[in-house]
C-alpha positions in Angstrom: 32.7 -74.7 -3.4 29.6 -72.3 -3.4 28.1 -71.6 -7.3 29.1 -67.9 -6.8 32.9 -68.7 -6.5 32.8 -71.3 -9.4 31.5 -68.5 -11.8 34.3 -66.3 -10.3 36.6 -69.3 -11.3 35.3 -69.8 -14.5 35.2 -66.1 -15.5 39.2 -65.7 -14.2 39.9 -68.9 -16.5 38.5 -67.9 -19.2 40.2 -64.1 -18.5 43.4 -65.5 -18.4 43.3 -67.7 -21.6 42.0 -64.6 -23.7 44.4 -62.2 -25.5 45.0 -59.4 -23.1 43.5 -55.8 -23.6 45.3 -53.3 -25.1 46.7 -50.9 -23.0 44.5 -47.5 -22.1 45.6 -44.5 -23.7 47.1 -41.9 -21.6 44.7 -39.2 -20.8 45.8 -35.6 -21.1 46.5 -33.8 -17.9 43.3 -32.2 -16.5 43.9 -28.8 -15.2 42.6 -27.4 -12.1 39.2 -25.6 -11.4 39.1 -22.1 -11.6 39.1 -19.7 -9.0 35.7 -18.7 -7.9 35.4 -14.9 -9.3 32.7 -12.5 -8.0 32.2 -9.4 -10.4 32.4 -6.5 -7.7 30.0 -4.8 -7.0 30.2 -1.1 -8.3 30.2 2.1 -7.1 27.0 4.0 -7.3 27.3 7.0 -9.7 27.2 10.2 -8.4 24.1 11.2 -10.1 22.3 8.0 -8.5 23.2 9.3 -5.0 21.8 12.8 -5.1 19.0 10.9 -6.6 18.2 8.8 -4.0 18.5 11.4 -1.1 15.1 12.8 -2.5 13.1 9.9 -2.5 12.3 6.8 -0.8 12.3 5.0 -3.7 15.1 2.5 -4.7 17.2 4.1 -6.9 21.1 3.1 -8.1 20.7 -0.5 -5.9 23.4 -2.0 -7.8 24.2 -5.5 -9.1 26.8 -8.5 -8.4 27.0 -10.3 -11.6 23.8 -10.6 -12.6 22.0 -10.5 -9.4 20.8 -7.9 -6.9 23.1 -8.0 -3.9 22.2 -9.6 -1.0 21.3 -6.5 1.7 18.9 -5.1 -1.4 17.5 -8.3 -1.2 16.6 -8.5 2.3 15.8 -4.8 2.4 13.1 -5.9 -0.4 12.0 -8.8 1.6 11.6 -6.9 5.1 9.7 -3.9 3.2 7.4 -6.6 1.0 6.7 -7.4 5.5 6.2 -4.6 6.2 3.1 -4.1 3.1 1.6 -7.6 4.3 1.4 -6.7 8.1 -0.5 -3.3 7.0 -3.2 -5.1 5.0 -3.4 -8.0 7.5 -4.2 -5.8 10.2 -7.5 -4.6 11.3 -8.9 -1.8 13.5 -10.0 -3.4 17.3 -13.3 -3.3 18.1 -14.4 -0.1 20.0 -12.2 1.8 17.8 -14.2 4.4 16.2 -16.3 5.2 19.2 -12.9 5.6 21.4 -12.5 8.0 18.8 -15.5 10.1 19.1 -16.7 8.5 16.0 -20.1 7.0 15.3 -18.8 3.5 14.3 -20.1 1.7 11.2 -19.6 -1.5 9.4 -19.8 -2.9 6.0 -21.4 -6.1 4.4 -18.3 -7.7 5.0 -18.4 -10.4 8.0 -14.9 -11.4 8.2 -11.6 -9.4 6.8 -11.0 -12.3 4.9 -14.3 -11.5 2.9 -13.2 -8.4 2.7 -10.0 -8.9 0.7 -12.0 -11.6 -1.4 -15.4 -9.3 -2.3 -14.4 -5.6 -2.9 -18.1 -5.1 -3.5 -19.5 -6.2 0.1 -17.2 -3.2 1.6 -18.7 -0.6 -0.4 -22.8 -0.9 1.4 -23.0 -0.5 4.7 -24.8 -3.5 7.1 -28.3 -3.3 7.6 -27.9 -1.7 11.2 -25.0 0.5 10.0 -27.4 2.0 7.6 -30.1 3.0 10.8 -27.3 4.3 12.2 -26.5 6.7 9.9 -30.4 7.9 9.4 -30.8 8.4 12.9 -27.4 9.6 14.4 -26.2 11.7 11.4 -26.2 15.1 10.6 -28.1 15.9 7.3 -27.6 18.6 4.7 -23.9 19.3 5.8 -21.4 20.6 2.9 -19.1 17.9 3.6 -19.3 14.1 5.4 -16.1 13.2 6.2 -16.1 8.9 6.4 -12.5 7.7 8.1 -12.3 4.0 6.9 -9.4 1.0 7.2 -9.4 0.3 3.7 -6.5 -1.9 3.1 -4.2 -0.8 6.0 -5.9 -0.5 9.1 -2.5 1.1 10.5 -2.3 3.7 8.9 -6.2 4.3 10.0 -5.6 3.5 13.2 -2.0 5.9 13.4 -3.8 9.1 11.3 -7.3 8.6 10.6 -8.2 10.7 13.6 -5.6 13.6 13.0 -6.4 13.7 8.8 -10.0 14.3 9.9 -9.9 16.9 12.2 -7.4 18.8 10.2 -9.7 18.8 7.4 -12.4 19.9 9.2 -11.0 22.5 10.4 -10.0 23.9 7.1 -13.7 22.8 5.8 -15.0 25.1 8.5 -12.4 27.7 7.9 -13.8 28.5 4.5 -17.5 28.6 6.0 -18.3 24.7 4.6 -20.3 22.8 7.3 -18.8 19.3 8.4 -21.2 16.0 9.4 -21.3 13.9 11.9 -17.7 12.1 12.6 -18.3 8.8 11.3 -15.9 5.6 10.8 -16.1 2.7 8.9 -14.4 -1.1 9.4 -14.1 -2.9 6.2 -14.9 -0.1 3.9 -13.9 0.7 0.6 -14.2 3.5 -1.6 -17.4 4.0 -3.0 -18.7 3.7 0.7 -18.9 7.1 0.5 -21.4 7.3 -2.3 -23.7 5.7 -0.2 -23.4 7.8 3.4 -23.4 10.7 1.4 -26.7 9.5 -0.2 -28.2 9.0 3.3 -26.5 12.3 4.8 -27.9 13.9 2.0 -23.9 16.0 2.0 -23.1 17.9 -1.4 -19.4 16.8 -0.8 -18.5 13.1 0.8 -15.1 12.3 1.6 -13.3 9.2 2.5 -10.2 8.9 4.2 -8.9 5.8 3.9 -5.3 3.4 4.3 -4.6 3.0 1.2 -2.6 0.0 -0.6 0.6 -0.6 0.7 4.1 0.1 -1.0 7.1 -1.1 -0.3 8.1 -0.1 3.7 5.0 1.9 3.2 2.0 0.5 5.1 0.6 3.7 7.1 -0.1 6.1 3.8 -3.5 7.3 3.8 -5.7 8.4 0.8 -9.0 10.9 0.4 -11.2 10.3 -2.4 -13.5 13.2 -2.8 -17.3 13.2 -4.8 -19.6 16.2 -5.7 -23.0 15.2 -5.0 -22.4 11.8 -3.5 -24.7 8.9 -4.5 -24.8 5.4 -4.9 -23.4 4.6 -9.1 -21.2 7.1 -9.2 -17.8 6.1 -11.1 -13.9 6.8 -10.4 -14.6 9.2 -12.9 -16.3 11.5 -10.8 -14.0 11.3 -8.2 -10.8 13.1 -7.1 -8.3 11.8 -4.9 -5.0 12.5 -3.0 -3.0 9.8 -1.9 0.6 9.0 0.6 -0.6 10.9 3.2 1.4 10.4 5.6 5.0 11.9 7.8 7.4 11.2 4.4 4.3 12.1 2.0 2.2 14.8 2.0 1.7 15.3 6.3 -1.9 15.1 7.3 -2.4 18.8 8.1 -1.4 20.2 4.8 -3.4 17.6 3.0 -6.7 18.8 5.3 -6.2 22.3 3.8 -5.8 21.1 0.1 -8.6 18.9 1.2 -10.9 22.0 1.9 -10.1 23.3 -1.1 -10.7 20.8 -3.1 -14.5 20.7 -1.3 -14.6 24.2 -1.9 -14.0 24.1 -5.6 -16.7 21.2 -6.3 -18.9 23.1 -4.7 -18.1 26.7 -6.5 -18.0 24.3 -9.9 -20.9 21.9 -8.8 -19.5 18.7 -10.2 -16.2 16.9 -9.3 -13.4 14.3 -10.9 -12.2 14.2 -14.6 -14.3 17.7 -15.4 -13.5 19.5 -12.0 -11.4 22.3 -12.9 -8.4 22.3 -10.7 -6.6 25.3 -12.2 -9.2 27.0 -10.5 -8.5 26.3 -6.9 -4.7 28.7 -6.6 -2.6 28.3 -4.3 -3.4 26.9 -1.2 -2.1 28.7 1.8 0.1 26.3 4.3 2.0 24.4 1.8 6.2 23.5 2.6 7.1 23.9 -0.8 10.1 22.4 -1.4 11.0 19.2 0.6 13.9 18.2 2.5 16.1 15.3 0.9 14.9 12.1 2.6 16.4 9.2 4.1 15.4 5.2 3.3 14.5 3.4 6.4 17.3 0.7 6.5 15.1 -2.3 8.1 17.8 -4.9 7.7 21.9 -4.8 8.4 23.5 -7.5 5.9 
């Protein structure tokens, strides 16, 4: 007999000659699971609703318990996409010059260095610069810079359109325009130094700006008085979501123009510009048509 089944043996024996156990107690009847419940989702108010049919912003989304439902998830997901495609993106070579543009670079030698060192895409490269002394206009009223900024598709889509339309309202109110010019990699302040160089009393940028949710082709302009390198935020004016569900490229030329116009009239621009000054400008839609969400999933 094997030492494992003598132990078993022993360990029976000694089982056996041992007072037995007392006997378990009963235990109390265990009741069945609940049912799973899921807290319905409810019915979006009426005020939400009408609410929502004006803006593209997410308004009366809901819940399930404590939790956004599933297709406002998805929809959140696909439109956070949609942001990362526009900033990932950059303008193909030839671009600008396809465009009748004279086509100018930044400090920045990769687009990854360009996300990582804001301040490389605000000088222009070494041959950028001689381009911009010897193929640029100088003394104009307004240099008009179209730039990728952080969404090269909405550059790509508008850039072209935005600065024709404002240069023909610039023009409209007798304000010369500069050379067409377009920069890869740029960011805002690239303006203070072209307009240095162009030696323009008004430089404007036109650039893709930030991404939203669902909203990657938005451009924005940011507008200086007497452009030159050091100049803050502060002495700059801006309008922003330029774009078909925004504010549509050829109204923003003409509030563009104006805006050129009145820093000029005022000579100065940003926080001290007087904007109650400028009126009405003529071409506006006034009041906007409800607008729809761009459904991007089907849960």
């Amino acid at each position: 007999m094997s030492r494992t089944r003598q132990l078993m043996a022993a360990l029976r024996e000694a089982l056996g000659a041992a007072d037995p156990l007392p006997p378990a107690p009963a235990l109390p009847p265990v009741p069945p699971p609940p049912a799973r419940v899921y807290s319905p989702r409810p019915e979006r108010s009426a005020f939400a609703a009408e609410a929502a049919r004006h803006t593209t912003a997410l308004l009366g989304i809901g819940h399930v318990g404590t939790r956004y439902a599933t297709d406002v998830v998805l929809q959140f997901q696909a439109e956070l996409a949609v942001a990362h495609a526009a900033v990932g993106a950059e303008l193909p070579d030839g671009w600008a010059e396809a465009q009748g543009f004279v086509g100018l670079t930044t400090r920045v030698t990769s687009h990854r260095e360009f996300l990582l060192r804001p301040d490389l895409g605000r000088r222009l490269s070494d041959a950028s610069l001689d381009a911009v002394r010897s193929r640029c206009t100088r003394g104009a009223d307004v240099q008009l810079i179209v730039a990728d900024g952080l969404s090269a598709v909405a550059c790509a889509q508008t850039g072209k359109q935005l600065h024709d339309a404002v240069a023909a309202a610039c023009r409209a109110r007798g304000l010369s325009v500069g050379t067409p010019v377009a920069a890869r990699f740029a960011r805002v302040w690239l303006e203070d130094e072209i307009g240095q160089e162009t030696g323009a009393r008004v430089a404007m940028i036109l650039l893709g700006e930030r991404p939203g949710l669902g909203t990657g082709d938005g451009l924005s302009a940011y507008v200086v008085y007497e452009p030159r390198i050091g100049k803050t935020d502060g002495d700059r004016n801006m309008i922003s979501n330029i774009h078909a569900r925004g504010t549509p490229p050829d109204e923003a030329g003409a509030r563009l123009a104006a805006l050129a116009a009145a820093m000029i009239e005022q000579r100065i621009s940003g926080v001290t510009l007087d904007l109650g000054r400028l009126g009405e400008v003529a071409g506006g839609r006034g009041y906007r048509a409800p607008q729809v969400r761009q459904r991007l999933v089907n849960a």
